[in-house]
N, C-alpha and C positions, 0 to 999 in steps of 0.2 A: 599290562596287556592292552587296557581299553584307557584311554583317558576320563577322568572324571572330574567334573565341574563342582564347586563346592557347593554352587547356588540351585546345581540340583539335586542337593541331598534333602530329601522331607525328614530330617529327625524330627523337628518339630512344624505342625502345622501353623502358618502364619497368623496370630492374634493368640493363638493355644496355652494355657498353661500348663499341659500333659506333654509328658511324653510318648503315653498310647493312642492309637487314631482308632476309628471302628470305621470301618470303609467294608465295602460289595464290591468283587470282582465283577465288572461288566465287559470285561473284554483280556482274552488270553492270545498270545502271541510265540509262536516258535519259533528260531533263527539258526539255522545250521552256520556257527561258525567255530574256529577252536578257542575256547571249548562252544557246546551248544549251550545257548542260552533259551529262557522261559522269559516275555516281560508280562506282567498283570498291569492291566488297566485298572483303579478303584478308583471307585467316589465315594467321597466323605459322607459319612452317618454321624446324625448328630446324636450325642450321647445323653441326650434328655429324651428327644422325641423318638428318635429308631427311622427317623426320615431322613433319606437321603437330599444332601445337598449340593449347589453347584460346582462347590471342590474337587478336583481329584488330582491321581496322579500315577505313578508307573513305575513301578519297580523290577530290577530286570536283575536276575539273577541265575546260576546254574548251580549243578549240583556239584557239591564236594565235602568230606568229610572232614568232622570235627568242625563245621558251624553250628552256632548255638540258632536255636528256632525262632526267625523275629514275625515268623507271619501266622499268627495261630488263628484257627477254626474259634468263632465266635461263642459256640456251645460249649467247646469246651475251656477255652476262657473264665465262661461264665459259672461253668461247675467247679472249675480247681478255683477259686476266689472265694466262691462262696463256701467250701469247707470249710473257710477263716484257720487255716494252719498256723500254729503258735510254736514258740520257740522249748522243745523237747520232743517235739513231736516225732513219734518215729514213722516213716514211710518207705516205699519201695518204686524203684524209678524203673522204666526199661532202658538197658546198654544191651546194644546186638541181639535183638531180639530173647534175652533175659532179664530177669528179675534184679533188680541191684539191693539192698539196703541202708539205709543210714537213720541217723537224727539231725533234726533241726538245730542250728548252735547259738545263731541271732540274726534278728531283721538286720538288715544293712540299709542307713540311712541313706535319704537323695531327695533333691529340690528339685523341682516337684518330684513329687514321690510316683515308682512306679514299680508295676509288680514283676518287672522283665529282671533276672537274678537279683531277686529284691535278699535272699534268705542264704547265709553260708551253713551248709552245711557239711557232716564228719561222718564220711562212710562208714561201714562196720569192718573195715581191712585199714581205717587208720589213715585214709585219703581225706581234704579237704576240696569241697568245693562250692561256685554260686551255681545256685539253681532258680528254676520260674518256677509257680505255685501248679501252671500247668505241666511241667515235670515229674511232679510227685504224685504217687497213687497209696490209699490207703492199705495198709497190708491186709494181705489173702491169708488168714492162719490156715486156710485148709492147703495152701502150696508154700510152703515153707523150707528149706534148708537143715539140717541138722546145726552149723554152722553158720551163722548170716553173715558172715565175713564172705560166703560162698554164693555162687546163684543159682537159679531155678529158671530153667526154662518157662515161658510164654505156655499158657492151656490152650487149646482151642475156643473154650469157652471164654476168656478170658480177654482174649484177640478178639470174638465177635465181640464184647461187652466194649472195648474200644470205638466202636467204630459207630460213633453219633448218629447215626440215622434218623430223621421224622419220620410217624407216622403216616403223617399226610402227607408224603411225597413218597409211597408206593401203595397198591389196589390194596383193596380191604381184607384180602386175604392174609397179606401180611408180608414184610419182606422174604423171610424165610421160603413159605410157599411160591411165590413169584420169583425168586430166585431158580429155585428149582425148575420150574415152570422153563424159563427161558434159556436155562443150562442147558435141558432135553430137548429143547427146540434147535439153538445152537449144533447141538450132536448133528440133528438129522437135515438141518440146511448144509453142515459141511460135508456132508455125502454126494450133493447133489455138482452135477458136472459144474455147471455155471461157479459154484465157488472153488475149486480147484487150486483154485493159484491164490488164494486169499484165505486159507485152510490155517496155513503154518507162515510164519516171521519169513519175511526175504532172504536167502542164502548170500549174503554179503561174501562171500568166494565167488559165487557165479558174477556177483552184481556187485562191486565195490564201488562203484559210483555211485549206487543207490544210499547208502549210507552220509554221503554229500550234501546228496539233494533231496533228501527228505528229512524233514525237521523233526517227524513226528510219528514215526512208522506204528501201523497198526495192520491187527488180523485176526480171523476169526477165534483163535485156540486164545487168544492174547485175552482178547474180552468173554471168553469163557471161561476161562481161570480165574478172570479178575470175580465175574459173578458169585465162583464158586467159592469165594475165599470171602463177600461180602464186600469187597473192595469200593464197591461204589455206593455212594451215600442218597443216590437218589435217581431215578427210572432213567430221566435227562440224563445223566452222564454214560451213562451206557451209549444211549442213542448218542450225545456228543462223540463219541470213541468210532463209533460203527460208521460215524460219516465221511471219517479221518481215509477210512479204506477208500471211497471216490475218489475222494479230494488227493489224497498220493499217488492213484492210477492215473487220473489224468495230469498231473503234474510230473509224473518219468515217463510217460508214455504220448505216440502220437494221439492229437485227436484224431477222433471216428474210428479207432485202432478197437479191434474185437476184443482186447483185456480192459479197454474205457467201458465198454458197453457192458461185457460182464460185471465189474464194480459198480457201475451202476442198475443192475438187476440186481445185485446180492446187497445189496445198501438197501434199495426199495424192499425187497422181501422182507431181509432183517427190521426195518423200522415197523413196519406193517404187521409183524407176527409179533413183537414185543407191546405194541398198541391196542392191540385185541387181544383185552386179558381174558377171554374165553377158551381163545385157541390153543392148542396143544399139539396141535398137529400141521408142522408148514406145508404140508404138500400143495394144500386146495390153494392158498394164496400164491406158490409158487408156478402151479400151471396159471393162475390166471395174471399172474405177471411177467410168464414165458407168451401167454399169447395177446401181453399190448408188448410184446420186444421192438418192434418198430420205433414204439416212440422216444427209445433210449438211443436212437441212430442217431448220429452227426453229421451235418457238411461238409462235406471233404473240400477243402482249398484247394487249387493250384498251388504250384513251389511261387511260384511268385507272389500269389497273393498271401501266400502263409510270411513270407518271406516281409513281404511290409506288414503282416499283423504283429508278429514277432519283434520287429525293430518299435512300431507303436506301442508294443507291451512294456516292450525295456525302457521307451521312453516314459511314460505311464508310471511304471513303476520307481524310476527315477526321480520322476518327480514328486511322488508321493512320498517316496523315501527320505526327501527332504525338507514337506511338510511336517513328518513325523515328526521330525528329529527337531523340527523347531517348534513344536510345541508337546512334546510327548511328557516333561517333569510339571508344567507349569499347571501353579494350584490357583 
């Protein structure tokens, strides 16, 4: 579908003798095309110091079933390695949000050596396959099978215990507490008239164009589920998620258009009630972000002037589009 150049594939980092890189996403990208794609901007981390270096590079990919995981969370990485798994071991993997089992059978050798399905292993129904060490989880005897040929659904607890969080990237209360905290504030901002239209997911029946041109559709029920579920690993991504609501108003809609102006008071509230981890209650901050509304107004163009900002945009965007592309692999 897409052509691909050999010389920008990064399997391996140039001077490298790994095959694994450690790289920080500094920059994420949406592109509504068929299919939709995600690209990650990284820069290289050096594997001695945990400093980032002038390297990076871009990997663009979308979602589809039955790819193996080549981009993993650094934490947990660093926890499935260090359990040093050895050959008999037996473990339990998630398949569809279930329990799986097996045992370890042998290391599988490679030059340079890397831990990406380093280990073949022999399910407990008789199946063979390669697995990553982040794959494997130590079994739960208190959720277990009659049968381990069979599976077990996913705990609840289980699911949180998944989901790496630092401490120091939520208030001292705790995730848990703050979670909460911001799910009941959520509740009572989607009540309020101004978020209305930004309550529930776009009816793609009404709006089947909207699904075109937005890359990345968000709304409020959407990041209240996600809190509720633990979904997000740190305060930022919430607020990353809630800005997404702006940013797709005014991009399907005119500017200075009264659903621009409401996305941007329900963006402002929302970041400002999750920011003051005292509050509990968004009313006070939302009457007094009902009364700067003024400064959420826009310029209204003429058709003609909108008319050359819009060919400037595409030109603009043209041309960036083709910066990108000439330097978007290069390490």
């Amino acid at each position: 579908m897409y052509s691909i150049s050999p010389i920008l594939k990064p399997y391996r980092m140039r001077g490298s003798q790994n095959d694994e890189v450690f790289a920080k996403v500094i920059d994420i990208k949406y592109d509504v095309k068929p299919p939709r794609l995600v690209t990650l901007k990284l820069s290289v981390i050096d594997r001695e110091t945990n400093e980032q270096t002038n390297a990076h590079f871009s990997v663009r990919y979308h979602d589809v079933e039955n790819v193996v995981d080549f981009i993993i969370l650094r934490q947990l990485y660093d926890l499935s390695v260090s359990r040093e798994w050895k050959v008999g071991d037996e473990f339990q993997s998630i398949i569809d949000d279930k329990w799986w089992f097996g045992t370890i059978q042998c290391l599988k050798e490679s030059t340079p050596f890397s831990y990406f399905q380093c280990f073949d292993v022999l399910w407990a129904n008789g199946d063979s396959e390669l697995l990553s060490p982040w794959d494997l989880e130590p079994i739960n005897e208190q959720n277990l099978p009659q049968n381990r040929s069979e599976s077990v659904p996913i705990t609840h607890q289980e699911r949180l215990a998944l989901n790496l969080s630092k401490e120091e990237e939520w208030p001292e209360c705790g995730k848990p507490d703050e979670c909460l905290r911001i799910v009941n504030g959520l509740v009572r901002i989607m009540e309020f008239a101004q978020a209305e239209d930004f309550a529930a997911p776009v009816d793609l029946n009404k709006h089947p164009v909207y699904g075109m041109m937005i890359s990345y559709p968000m709304d409020l029920s959407t990041i209240k589920s996600r809190v509720e579920n633990h979904f997000y690993r740190r305060v930022e991504a919430i607020k990353f998620d809630i800005k997404f609501i702006e940013l797709n108003a005014q991009h399907f809609n005119e500017p200075g258009s009264e659903i621009v102006k409401k996305a941007k008071i329900v963006c402002a509230l929302t970041t400002r009630f999750i920011e003051d981890e005292q509050c509990y209650d968004p009313m006070p901050i939302y009457l007094d972000v009902i009364s700067h509304s003024d400064d959420f107004d826009e310029p209204v163009a003429t058709e003609d002037s909108k008319d050359d900002d819009r060919d400037e945009e595409y030109r603009e965007v043209r041309r960036s589009s083709r910066r990108k592309r000439r330097v978007s692999f290069q390490i």
